[in-house]
C-alpha positions as protocol buffer text, in pm:
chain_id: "A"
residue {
  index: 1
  type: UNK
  ca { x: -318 y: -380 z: -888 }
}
residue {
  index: 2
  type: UNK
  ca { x: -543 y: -102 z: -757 }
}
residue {
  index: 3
  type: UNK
  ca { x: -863 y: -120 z: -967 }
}
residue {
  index: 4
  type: UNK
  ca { x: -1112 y: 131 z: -938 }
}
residue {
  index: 5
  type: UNK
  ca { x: -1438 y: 156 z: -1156 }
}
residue {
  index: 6
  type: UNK
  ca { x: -1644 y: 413 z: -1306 }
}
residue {
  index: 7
  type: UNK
  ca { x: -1970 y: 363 z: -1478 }
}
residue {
  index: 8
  type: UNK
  ca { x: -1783 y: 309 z: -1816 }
}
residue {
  index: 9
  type: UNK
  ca { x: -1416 y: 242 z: -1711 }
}
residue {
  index: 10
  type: UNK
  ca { x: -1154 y: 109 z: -1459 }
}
residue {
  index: 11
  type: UNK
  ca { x: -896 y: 278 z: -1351 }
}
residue {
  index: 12
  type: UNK
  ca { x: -522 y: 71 z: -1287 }
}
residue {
  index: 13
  type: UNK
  ca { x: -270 y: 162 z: -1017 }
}
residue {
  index: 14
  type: UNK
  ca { x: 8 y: -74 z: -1017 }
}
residue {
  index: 15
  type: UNK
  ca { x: 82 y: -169 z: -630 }
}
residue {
  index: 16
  type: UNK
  ca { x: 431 y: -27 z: -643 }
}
residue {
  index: 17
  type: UNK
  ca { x: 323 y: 294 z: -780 }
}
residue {
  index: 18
  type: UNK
  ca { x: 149 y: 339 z: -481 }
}
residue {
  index: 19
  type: UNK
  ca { x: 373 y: 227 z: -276 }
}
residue {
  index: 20
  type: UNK
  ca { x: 654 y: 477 z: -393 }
}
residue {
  index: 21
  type: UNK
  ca { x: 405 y: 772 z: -288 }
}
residue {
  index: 22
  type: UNK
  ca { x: 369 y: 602 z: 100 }
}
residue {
  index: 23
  type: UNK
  ca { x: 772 y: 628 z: 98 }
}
residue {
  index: 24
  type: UNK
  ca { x: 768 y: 1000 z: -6 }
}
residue {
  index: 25
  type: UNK
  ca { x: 486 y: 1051 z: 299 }
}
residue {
  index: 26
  type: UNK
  ca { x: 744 y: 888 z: 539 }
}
residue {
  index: 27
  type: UNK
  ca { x: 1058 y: 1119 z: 412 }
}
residue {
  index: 28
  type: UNK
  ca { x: 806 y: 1357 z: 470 }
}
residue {
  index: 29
  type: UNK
  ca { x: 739 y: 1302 z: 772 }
}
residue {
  index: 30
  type: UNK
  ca { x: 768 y: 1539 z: 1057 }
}
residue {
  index: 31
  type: UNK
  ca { x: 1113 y: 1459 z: 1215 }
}
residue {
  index: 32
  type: UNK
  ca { x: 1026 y: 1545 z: 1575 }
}
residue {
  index: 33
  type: UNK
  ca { x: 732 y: 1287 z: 1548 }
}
residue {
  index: 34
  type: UNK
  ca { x: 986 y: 1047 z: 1448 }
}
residue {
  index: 35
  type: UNK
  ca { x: 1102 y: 752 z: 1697 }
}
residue {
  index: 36
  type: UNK
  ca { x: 1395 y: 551 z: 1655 }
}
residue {
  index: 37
  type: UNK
  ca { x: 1607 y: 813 z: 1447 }
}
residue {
  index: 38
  type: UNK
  ca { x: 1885 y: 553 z: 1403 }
}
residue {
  index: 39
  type: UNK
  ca { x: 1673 y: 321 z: 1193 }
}
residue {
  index: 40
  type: UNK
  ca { x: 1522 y: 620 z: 977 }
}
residue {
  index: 41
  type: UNK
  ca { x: 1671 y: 504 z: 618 }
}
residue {
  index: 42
  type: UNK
  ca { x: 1545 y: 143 z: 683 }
}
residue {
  index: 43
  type: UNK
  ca { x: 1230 y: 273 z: 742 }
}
residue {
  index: 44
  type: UNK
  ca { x: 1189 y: 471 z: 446 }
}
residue {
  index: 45
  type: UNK
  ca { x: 1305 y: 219 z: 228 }
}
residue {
  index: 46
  type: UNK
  ca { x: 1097 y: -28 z: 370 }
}
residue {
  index: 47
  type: UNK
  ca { x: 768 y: 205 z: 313 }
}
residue {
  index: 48
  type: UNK
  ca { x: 846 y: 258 z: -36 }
}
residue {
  index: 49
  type: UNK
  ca { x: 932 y: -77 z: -134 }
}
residue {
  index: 50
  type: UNK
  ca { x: 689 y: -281 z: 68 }
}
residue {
  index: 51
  type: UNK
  ca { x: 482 y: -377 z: -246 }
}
residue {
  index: 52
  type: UNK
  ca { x: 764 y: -429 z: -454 }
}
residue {
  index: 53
  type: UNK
  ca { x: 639 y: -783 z: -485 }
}
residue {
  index: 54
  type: UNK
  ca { x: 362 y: -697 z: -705 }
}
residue {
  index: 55
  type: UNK
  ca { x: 558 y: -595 z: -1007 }
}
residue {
  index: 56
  type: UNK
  ca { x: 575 y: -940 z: -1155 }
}
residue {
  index: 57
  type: UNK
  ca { x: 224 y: -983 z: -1058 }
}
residue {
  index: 58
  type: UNK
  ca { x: 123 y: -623 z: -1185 }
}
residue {
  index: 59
  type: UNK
  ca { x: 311 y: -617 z: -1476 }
}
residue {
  index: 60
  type: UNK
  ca { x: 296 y: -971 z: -1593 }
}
residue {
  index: 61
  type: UNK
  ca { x: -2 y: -1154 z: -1465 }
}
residue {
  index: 62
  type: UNK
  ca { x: -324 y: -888 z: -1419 }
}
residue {
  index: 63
  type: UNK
  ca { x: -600 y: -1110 z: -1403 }
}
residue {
  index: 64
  type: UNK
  ca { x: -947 y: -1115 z: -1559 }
}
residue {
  index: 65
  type: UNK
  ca { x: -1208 y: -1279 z: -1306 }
}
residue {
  index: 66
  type: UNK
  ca { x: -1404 y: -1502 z: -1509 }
}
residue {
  index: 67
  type: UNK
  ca { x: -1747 y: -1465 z: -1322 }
}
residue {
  index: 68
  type: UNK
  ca { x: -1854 y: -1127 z: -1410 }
}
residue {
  index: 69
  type: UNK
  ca { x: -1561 y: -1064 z: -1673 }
}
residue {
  index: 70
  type: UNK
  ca { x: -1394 y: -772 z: -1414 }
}
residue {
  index: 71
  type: UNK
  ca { x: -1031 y: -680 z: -1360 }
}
residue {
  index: 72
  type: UNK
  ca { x: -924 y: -845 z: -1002 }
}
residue {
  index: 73
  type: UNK
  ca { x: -781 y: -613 z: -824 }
}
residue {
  index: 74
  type: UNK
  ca { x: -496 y: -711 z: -522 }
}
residue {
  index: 75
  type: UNK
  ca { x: -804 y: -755 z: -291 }
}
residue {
  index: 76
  type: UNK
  ca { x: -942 y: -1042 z: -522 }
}
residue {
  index: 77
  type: UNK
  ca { x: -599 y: -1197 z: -715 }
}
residue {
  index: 78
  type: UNK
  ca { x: -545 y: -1564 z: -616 }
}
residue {
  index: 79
  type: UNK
  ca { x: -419 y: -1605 z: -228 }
}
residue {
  index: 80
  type: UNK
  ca { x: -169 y: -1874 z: -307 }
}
residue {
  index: 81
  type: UNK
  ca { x: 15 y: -1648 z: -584 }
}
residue {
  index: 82
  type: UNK
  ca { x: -7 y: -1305 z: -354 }
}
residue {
  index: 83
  type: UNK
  ca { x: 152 y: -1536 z: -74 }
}
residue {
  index: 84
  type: UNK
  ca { x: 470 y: -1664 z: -299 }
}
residue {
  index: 85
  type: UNK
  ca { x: 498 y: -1302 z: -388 }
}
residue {
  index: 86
  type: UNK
  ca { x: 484 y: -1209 z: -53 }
}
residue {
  index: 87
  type: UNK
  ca { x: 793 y: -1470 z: 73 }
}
residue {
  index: 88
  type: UNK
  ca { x: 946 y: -1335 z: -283 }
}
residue {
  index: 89
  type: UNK
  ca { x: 959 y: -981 z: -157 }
}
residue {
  index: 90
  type: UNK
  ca { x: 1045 y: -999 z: 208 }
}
residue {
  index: 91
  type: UNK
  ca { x: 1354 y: -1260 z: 50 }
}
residue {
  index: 92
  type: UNK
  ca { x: 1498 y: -1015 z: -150 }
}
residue {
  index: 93
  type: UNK
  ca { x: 1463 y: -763 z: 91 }
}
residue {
  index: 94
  type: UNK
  ca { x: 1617 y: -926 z: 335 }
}
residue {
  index: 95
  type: UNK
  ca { x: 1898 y: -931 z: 100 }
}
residue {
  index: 96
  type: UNK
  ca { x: 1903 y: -576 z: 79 }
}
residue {
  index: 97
  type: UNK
  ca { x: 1815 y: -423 z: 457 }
}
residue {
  index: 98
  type: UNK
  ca { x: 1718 y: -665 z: 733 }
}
residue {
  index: 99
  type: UNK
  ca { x: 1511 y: -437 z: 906 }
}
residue {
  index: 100
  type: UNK
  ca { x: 1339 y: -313 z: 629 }
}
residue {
  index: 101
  type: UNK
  ca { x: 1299 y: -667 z: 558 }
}
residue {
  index: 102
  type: UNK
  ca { x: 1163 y: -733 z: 930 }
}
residue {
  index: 103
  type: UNK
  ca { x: 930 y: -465 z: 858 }
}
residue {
  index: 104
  type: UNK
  ca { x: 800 y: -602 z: 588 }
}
residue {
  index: 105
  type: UNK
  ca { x: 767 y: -932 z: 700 }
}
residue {
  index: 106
  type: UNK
  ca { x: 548 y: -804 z: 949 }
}
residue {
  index: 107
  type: UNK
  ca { x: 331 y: -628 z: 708 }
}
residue {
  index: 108
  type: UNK
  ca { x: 225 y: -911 z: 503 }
}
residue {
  index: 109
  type: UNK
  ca { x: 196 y: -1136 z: 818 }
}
residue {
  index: 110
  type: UNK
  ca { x: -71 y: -937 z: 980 }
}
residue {
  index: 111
  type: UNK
  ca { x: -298 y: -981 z: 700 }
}
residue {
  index: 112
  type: UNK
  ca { x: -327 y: -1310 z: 771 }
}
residue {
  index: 113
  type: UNK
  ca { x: -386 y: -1238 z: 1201 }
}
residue {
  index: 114
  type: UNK
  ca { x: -728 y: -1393 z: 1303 }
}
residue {
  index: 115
  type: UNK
  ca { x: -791 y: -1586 z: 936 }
}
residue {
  index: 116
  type: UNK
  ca { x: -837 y: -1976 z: 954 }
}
residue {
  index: 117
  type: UNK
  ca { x: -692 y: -2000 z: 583 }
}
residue {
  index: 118
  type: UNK
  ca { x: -404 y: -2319 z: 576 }
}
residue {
  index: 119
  type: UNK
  ca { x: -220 y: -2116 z: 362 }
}
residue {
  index: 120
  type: UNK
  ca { x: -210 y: -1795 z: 543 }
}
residue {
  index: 121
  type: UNK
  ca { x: -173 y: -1986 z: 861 }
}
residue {
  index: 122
  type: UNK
  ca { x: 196 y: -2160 z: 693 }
}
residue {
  index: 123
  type: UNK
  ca { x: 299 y: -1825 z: 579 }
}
residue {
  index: 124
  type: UNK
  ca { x: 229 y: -1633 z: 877 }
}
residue {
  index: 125
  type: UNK
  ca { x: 435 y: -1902 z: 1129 }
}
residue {
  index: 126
  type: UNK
  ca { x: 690 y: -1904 z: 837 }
}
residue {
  index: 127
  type: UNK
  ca { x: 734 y: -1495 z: 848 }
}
residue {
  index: 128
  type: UNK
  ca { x: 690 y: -1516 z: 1280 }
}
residue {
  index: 129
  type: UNK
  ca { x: 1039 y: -1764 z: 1275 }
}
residue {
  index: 130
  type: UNK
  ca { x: 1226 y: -1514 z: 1030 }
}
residue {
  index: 131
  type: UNK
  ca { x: 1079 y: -1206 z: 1241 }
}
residue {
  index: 132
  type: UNK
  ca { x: 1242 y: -1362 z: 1547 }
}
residue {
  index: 133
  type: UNK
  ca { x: 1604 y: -1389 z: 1403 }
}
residue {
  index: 134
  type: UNK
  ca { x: 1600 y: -1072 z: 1210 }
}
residue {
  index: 135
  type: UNK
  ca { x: 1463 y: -888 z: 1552 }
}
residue {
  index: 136
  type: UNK
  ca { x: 1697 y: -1080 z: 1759 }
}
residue {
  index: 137
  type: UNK
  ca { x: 2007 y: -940 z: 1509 }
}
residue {
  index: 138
  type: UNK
  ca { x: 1876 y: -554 z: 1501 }
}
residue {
  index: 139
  type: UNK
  ca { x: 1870 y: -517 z: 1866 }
}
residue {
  index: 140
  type: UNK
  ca { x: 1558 y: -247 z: 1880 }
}
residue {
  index: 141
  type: UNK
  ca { x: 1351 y: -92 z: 2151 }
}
residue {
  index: 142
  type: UNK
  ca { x: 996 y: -242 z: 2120 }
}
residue {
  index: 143
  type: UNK
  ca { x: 835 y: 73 z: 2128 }
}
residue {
  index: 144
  type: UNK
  ca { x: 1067 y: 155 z: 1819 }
}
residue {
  index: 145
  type: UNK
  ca { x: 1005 y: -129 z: 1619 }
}
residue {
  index: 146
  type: UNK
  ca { x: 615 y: -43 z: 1681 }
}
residue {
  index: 147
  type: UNK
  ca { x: 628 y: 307 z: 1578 }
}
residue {
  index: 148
  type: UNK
  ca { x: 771 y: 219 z: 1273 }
}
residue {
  index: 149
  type: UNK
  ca { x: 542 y: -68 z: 1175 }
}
residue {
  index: 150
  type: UNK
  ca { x: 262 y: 124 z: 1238 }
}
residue {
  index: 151
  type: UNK
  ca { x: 407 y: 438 z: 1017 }
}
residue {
  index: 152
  type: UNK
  ca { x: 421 y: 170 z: 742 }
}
residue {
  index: 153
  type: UNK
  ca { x: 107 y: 100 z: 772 }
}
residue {
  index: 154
  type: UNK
  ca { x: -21 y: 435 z: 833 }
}
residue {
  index: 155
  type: UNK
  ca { x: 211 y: 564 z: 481 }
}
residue {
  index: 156
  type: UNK
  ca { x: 24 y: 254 z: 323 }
}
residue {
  index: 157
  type: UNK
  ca { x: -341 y: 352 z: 402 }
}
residue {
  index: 158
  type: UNK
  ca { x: -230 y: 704 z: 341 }
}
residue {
  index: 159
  type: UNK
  ca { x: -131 y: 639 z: 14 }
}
residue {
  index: 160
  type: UNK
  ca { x: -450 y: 419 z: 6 }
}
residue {
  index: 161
  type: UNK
  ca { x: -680 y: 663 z: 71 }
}
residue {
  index: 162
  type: UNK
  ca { x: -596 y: 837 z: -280 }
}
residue {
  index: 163
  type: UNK
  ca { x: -565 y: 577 z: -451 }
}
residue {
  index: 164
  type: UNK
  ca { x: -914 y: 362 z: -390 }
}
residue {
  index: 165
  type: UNK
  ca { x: -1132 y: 693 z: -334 }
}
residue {
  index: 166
  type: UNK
  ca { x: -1280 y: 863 z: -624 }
}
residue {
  index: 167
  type: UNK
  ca { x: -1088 y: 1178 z: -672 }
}
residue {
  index: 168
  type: UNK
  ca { x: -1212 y: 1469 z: -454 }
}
residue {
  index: 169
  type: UNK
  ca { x: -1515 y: 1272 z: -311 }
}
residue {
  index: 170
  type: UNK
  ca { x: -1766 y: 1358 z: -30 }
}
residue {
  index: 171
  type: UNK
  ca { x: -1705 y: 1188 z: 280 }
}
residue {
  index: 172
  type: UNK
  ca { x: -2004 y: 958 z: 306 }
}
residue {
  index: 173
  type: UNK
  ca { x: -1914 y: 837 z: -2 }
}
residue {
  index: 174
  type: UNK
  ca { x: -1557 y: 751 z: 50 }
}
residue {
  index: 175
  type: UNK
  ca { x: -1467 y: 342 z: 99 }
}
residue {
  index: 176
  type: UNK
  ca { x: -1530 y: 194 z: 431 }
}
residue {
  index: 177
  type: UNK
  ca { x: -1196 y: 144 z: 497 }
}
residue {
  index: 178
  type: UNK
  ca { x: -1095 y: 517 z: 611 }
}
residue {
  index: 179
  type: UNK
  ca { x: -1440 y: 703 z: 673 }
}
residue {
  index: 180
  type: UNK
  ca { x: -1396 y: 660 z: 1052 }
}
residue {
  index: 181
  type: UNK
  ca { x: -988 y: 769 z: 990 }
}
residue {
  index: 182
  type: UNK
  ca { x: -666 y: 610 z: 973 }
}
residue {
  index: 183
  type: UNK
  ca { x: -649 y: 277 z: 1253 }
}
residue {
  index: 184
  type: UNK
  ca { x: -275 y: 376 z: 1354 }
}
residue {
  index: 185
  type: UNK
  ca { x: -239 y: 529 z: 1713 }
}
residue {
  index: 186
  type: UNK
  ca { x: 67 y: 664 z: 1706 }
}
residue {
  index: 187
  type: UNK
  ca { x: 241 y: 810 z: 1985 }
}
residue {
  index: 188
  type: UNK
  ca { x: 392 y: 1097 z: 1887 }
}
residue {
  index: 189
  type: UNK
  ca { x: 47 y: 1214 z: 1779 }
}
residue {
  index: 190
  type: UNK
  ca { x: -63 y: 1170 z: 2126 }
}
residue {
  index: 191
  type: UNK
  ca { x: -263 y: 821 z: 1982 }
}
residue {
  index: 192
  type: UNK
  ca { x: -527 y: 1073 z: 1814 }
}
residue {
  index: 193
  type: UNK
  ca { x: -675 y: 884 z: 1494 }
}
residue {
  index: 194
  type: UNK
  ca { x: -525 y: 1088 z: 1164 }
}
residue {
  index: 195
  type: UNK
  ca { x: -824 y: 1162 z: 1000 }
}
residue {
  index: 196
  type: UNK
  ca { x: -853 y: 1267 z: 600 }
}
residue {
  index: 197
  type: UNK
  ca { x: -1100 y: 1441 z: 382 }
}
residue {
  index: 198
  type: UNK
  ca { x: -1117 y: 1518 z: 35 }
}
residue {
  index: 199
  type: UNK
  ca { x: -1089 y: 1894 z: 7 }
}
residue {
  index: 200
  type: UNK
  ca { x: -1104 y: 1862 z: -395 }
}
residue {
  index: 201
  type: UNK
  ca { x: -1044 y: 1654 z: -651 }
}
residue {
  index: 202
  type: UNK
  ca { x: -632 y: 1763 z: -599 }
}
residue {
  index: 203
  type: UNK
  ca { x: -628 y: 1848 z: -243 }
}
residue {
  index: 204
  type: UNK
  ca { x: -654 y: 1636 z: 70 }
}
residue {
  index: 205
  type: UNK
  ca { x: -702 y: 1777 z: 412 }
}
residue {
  index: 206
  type: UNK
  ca { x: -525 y: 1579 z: 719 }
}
residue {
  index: 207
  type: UNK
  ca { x: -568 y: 1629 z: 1058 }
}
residue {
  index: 208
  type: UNK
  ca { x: -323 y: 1617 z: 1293 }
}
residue {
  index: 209
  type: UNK
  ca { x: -70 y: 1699 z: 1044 }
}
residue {
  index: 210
  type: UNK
  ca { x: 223 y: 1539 z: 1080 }
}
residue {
  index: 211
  type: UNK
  ca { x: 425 y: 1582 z: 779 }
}
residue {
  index: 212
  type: UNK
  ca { x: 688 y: 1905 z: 761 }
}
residue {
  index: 213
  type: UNK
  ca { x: 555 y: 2085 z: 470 }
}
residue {
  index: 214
  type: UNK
  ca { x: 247 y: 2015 z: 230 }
}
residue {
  index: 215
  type: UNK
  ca { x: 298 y: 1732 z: 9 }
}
residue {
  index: 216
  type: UNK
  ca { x: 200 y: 1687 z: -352 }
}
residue {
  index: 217
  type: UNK
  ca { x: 207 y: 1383 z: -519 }
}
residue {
  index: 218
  type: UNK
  ca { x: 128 y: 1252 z: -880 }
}
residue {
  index: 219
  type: UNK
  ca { x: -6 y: 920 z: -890 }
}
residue {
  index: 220
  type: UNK
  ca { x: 60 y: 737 z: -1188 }
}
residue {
  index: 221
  type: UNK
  ca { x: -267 y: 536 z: -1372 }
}
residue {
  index: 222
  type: UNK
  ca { x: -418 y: 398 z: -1683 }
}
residue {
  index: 223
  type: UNK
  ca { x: -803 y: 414 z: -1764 }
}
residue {
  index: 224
  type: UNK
  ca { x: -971 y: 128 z: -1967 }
}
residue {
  index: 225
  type: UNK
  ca { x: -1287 y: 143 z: -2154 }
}
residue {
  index: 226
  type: UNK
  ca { x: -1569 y: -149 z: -2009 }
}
residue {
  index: 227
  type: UNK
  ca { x: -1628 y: -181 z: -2345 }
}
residue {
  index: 228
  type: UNK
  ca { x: -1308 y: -256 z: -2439 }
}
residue {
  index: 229
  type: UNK
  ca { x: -1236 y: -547 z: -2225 }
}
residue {
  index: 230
  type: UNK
  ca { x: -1594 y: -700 z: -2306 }
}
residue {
  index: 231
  type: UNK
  ca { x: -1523 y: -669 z: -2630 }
}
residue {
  index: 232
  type: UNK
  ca { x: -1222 y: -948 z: -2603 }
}
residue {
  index: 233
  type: UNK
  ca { x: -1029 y: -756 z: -2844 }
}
residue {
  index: 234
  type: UNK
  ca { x: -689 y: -858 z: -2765 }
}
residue {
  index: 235
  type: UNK
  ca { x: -527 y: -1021 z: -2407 }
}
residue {
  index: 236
  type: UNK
  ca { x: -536 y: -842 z: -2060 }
}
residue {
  index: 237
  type: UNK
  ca { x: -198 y: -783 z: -2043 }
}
residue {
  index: 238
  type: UNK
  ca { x: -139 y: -632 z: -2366 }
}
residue {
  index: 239
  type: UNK
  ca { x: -441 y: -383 z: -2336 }
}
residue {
  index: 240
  type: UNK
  ca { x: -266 y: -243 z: -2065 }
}
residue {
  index: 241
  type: UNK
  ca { x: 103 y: -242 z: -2176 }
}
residue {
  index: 242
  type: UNK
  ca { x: -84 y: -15 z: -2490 }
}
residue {
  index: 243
  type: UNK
  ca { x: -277 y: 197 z: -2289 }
}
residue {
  index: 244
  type: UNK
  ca { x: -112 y: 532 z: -2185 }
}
residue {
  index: 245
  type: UNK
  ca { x: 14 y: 599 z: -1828 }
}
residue {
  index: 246
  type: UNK
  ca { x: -189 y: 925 z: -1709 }
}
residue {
  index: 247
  type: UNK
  ca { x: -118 y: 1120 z: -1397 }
}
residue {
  index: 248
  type: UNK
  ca { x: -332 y: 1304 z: -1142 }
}
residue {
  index: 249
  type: UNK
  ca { x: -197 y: 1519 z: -857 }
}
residue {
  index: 250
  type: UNK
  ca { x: -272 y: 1509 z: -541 }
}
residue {
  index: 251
  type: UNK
  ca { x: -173 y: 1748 z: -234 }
}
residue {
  index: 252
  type: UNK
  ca { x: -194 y: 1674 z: 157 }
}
residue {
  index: 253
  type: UNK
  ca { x: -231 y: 1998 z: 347 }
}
């Protein structure tokens, strides 16, 4: 879950929500900037359903934090149940489209690059051995394979970067994570940072762009009072199956 928090509510974004607006980014996406054309429909699938593995967690589990009495959001929820999600997702996948799977896999692996955690350790060696077989039976160019890992990841923190921000807000005051631009260096942009800005509450400004056409997207959430969660009125869970699903449109140009 995306949680983001106002001075008397938080605002829910279910992880696959989000992650269906990073696969509409890569359909989007400019096809002479594409690498790898043969592998385009594994790619898109993979961006859109690379946090499919948060639906039982999102719609099933949300968590209160007990210190403080706050909504965790997917930054804070318990490592050892986002990790069995994790080998969940990238299993079914696999199932479904190996390299999409591969992808994947290598998504949830590099959170884990550089981190001293046992568990993350076990998972990531785990997800290296299935990368190798899965790579090994696709046959792809490096430099394809890397494009399209790092589009994932680019669609992600894309999709990111409306999601966390406050809607339409100034650029000093957006989260640390993007002020300084998107990390992907792609190569079909010439490896120059994308960088966004918040043109207005519905309207983000990219530059390069690399999509075909502007792109507007509704992203689906649900706003909770403060009060009503300290309040203890009635379970987590079932606050938010009663609350309504809102939308609020967004459009990269």
């Amino acid at each position: 879950m995306i949680v983001r928090e106002t001075d008397s509510e938080y605002i829910f974004i279910k992880q696959h929500d989000h992650a269906v607006i990073s696969g509409k980014l890569s359909k989007a996406w400019k096809d002479t900037y594409f690498i790898g054309h043969n592998f385009r429909n594994s790619v898109n699938y993979a961006i859109a359903h690379h946090d499919r593995c948060w639906q039982e967690l999102d719609n099933n589990k949300p968590l209160i934090l007990e210190e403080g009495k706050i909504p965790a959001s997917f930054i804070e929820y318990p490592l050892e149940e986002k990790i069995n999600a994790y080998s969940i997702g990238v299993n079914w996948m696999e199932n479904q489209d190996p390299y999409a799977a591969l992808l994947i896999s290598k998504h949830y692996a590099s959170f884990f690059s550089g981190k001293l955690d046992p568990q993350g350790k076990v998972f990531k060696s785990e997800e290296e051995r299935r990368q190798g077989y899965l790579l090994q039976d696709t046959r792809i160019k490096k430099e394809h394979l890397k494009f399209h890992f790092d589009l994932l990841q680019l669609c992600d923190n894309l999709s990111l970067y409306i999601c966390m921000n406050e809607w339409g807000v100034e650029k000093e005051r957006e989260i640390d994570w993007f002020k300084e631009g998107f990390p992907q260096r792609l190569e079909p942009l010439n490896h120059i940072p994308l960088m966004g800005k918040w043109e207005s509450k519905h309207e983000v400004r990219l530059t390069p762009f690399p999509f075909s056409e502007h792109i507007e997207v509704a992203i689906p959430y649900k706003k909770v009072k403060k009060s009503t969660l300290a309040l203890n009125i009635a379970p987590f869970k079932k606050i938010l199956e009663e609350t309504k699903t809102e939308y609020h449109s967004v459009t990269y140009c």
